[in-house]
Short mmCIF file of the C-alpha atoms (twelve columns), coordinates in Angstrom:
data_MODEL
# 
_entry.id   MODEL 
# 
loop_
_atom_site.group_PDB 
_atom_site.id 
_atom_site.type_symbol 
_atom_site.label_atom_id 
_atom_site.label_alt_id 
_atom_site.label_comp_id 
_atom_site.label_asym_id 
_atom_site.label_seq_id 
_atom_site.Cartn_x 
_atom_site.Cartn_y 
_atom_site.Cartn_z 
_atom_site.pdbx_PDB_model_num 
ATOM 1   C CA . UNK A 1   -2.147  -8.548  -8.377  1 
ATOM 2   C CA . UNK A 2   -1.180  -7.021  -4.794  1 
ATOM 3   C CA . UNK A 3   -0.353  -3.390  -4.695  1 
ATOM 4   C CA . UNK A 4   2.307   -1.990  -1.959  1 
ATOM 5   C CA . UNK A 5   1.463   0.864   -0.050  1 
ATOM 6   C CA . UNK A 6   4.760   2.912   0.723   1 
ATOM 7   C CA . UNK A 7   4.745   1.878   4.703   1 
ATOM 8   C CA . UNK A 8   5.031   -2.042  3.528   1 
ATOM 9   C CA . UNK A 9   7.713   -1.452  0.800   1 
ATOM 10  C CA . UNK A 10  9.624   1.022   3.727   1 
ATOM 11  C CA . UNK A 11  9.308   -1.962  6.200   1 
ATOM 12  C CA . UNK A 12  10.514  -4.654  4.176   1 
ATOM 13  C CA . UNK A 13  13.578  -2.518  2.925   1 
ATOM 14  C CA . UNK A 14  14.481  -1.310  6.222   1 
ATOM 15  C CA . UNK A 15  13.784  -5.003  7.762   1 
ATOM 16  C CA . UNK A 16  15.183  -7.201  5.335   1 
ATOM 17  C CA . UNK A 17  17.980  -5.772  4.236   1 
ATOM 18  C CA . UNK A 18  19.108  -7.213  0.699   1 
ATOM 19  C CA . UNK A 19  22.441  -7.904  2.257   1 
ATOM 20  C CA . UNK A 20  20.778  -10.085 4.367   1 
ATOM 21  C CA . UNK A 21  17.705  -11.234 2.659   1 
ATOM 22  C CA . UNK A 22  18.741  -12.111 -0.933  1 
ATOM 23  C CA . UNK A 23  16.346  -14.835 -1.610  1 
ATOM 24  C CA . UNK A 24  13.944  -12.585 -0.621  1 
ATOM 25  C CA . UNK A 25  14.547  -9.914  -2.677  1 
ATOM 26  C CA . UNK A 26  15.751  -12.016 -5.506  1 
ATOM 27  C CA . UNK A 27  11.871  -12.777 -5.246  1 
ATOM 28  C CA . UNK A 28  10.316  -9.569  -4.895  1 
ATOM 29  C CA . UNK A 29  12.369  -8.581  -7.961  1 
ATOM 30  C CA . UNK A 30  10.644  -11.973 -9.834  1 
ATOM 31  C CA . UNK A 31  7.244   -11.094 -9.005  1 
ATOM 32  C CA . UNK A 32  7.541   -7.479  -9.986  1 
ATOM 33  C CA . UNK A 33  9.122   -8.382  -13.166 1 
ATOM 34  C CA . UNK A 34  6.093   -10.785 -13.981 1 
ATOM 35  C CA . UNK A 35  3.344   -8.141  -13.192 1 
ATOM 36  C CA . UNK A 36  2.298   -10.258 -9.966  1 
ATOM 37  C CA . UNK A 37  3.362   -6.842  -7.674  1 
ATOM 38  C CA . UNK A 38  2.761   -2.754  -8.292  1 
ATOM 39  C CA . UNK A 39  2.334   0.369   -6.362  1 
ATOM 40  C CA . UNK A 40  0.193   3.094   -6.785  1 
ATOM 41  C CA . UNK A 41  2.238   6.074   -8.326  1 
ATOM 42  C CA . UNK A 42  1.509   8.116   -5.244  1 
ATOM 43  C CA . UNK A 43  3.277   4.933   -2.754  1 
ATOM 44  C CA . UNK A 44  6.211   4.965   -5.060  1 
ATOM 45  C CA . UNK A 45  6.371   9.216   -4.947  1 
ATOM 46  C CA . UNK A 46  6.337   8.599   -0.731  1 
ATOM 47  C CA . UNK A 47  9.326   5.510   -1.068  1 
ATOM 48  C CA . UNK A 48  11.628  7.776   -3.092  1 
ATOM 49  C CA . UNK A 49  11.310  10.770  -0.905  1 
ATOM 50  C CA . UNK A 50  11.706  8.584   2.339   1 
ATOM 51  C CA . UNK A 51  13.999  5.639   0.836   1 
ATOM 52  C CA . UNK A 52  15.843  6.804   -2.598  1 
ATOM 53  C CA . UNK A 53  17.820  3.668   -2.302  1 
ATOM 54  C CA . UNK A 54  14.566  1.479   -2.462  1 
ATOM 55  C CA . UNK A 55  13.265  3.094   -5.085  1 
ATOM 56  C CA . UNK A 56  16.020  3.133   -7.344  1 
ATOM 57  C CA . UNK A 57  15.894  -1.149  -6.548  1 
ATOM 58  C CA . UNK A 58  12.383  -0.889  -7.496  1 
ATOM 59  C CA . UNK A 59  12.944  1.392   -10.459 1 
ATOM 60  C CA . UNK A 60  15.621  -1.298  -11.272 1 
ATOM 61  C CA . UNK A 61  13.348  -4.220  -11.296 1 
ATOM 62  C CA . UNK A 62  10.687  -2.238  -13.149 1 
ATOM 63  C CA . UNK A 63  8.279   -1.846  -10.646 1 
ATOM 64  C CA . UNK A 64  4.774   -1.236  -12.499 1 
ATOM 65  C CA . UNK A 65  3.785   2.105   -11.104 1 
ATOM 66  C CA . UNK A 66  -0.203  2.264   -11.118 1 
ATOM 67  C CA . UNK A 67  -1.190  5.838   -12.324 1 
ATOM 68  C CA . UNK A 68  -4.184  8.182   -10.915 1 
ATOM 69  C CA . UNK A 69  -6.799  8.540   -13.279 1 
ATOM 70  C CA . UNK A 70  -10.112 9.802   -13.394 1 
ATOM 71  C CA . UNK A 71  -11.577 6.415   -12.067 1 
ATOM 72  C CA . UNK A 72  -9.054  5.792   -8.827  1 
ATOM 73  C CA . UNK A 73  -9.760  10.092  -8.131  1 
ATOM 74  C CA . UNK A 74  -13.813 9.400   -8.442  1 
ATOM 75  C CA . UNK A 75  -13.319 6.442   -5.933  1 
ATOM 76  C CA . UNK A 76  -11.165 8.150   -3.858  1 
ATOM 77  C CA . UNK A 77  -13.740 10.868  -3.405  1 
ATOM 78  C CA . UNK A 78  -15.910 8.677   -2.843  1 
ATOM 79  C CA . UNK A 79  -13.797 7.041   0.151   1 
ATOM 80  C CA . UNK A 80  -13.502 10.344  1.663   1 
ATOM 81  C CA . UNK A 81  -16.974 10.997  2.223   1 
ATOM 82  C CA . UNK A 82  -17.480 7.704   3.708   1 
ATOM 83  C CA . UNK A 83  -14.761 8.065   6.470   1 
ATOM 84  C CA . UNK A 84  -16.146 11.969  6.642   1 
ATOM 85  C CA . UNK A 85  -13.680 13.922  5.677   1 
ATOM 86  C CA . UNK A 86  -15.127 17.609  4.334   1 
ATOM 87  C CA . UNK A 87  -12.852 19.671  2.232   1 
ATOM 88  C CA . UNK A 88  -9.154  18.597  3.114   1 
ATOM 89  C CA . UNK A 89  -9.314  18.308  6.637   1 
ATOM 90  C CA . UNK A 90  -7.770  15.249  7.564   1 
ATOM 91  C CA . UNK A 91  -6.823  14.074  10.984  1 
ATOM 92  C CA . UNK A 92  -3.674  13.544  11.276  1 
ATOM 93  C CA . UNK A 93  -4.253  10.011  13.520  1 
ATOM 94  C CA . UNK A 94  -6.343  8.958   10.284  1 
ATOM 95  C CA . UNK A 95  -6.278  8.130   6.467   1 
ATOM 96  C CA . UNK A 96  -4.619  11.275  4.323   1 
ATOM 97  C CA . UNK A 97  -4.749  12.300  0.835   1 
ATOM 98  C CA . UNK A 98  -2.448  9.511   -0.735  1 
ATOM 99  C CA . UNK A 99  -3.803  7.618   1.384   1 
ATOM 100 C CA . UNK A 100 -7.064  7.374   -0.074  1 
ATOM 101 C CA . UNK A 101 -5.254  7.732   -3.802  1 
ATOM 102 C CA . UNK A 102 -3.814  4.094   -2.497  1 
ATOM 103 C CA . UNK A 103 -7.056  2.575   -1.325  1 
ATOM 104 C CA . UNK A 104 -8.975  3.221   -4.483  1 
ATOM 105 C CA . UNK A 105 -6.257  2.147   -6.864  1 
ATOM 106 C CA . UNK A 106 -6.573  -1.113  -4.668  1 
ATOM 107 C CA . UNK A 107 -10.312 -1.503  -5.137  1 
ATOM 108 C CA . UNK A 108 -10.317 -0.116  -9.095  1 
ATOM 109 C CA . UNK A 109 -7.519  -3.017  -9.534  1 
ATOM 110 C CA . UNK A 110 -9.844  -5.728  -7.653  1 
ATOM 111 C CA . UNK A 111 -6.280  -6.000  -5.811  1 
ATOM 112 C CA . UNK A 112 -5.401  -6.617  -2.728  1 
ATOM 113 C CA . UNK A 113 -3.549  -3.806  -0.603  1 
ATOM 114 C CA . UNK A 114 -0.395  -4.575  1.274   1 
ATOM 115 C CA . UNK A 115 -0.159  -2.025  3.788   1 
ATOM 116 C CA . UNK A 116 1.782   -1.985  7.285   1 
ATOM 117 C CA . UNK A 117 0.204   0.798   8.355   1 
ATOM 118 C CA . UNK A 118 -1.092  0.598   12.233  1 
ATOM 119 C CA . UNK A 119 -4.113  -2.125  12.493  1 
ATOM 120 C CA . UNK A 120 -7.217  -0.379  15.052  1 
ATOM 121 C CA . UNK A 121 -7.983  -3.698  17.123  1 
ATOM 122 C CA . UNK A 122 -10.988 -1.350  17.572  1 
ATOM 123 C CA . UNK A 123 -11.860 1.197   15.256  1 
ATOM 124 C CA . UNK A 124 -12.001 4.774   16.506  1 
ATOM 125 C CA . UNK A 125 -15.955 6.549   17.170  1 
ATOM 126 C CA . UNK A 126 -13.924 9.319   14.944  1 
ATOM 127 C CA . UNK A 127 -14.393 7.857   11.213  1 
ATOM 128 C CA . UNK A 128 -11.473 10.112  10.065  1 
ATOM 129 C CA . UNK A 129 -9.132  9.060   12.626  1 
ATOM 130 C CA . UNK A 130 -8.991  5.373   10.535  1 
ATOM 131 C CA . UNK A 131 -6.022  4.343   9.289   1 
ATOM 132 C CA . UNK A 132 -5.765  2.824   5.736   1 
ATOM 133 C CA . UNK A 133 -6.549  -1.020  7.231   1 
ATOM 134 C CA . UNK A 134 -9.792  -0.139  8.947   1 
ATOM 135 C CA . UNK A 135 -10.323 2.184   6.331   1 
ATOM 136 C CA . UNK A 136 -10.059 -0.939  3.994   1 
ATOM 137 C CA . UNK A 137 -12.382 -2.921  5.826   1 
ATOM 138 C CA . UNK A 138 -15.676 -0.388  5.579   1 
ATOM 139 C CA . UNK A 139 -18.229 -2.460  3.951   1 
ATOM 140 C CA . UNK A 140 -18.530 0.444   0.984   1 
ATOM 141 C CA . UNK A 141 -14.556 -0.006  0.609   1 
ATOM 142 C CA . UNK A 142 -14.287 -3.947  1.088   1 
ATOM 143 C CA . UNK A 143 -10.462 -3.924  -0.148  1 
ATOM 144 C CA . UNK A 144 -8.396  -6.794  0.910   1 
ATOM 145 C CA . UNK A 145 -5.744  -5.463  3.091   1 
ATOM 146 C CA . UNK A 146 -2.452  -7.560  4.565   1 
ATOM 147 C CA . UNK A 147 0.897   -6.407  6.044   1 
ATOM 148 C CA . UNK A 148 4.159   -7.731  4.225   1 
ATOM 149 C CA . UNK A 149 4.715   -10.308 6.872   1 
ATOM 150 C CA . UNK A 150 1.333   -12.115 6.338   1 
ATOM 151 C CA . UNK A 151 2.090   -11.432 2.744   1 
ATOM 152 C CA . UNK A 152 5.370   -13.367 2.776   1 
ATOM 153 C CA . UNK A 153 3.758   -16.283 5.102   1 
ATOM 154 C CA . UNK A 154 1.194   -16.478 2.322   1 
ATOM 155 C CA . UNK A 155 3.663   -16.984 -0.217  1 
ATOM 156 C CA . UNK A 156 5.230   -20.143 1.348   1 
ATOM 157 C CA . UNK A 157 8.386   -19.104 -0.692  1 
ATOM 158 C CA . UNK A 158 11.471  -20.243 0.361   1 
ATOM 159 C CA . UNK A 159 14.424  -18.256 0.865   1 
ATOM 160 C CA . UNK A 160 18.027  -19.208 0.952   1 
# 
């Protein structure tokens, strides 16, 4: 089951508007409602501060919100040493807080992470100044990670 990071979720509602893209969102709202799609708590927190109107669809459509337990906050610690981060200072070109909470809820889940956050054709000297794709694709983090286009693509759904 893919998990949504907030950026991908934010994208898709701001680029395919529902007015526009029915079919499409007559879809998301069939694969959330049959467990196929969720988003970490902490992704769903960031959507309804920056887009109340796409979380209350998602709300609406039951959205499974994955919860942060003792297992995703061991991994993300875990994370956070790899990339180097020491206490809480994060660079603010890299990975943050929930962004970590994301990644590990991705790789707890065995799922794979949709995420449109910025892809680092090359990834910086700076470990901390990742972003959650490159962070992803660490060989200690190994998490699947695909922006909603190449998610949709993948789907070869249909939409009218």
């Amino acid at each position: 089951m893919p998990v949504f990071d907030a950026s991908s979720m934010i994208y898709a509602w701001d680029n395919y508007p529902i007015r526009q893209f029915p079919g499409l969102w007559e879809w998301m709202s069939t694969e959330i409602k049959a467990k196929r799609l969720a988003m970490p708590s902490v992704a769903f927190e960031e959507v309804e501060n920056k887009t109340p109107e796409c979380a209350v669809w998602l709300k609406d459509n039951g959205i499974e919100q994955v919860e942060i337990n003792n297992a995703v906050l061991n991994e993300a610690m875990r994370i956070k040493k790899l990339v180097g981060i020491v206490d809480d200072k994060y660079h603010s070109k890299g990975v943050g807080e929930n962004d970590l909470l994301i990644i590990a809820v991705a790789r707890i889940h065995r799922a794979e992470l949709i995420s449109d956050e910025e892809r680092q054709a090359i990834h910086p000297k700076e470990p901390t100044k990742r972003k959650i794709p490159a962070v992803c694709s660490l060989k200690d983090v190994a998490v699947p990670c695909i922006n909603f286009l190449d998610f949709i693509k993948r789907s070869d759904a249909i939409f009218r």
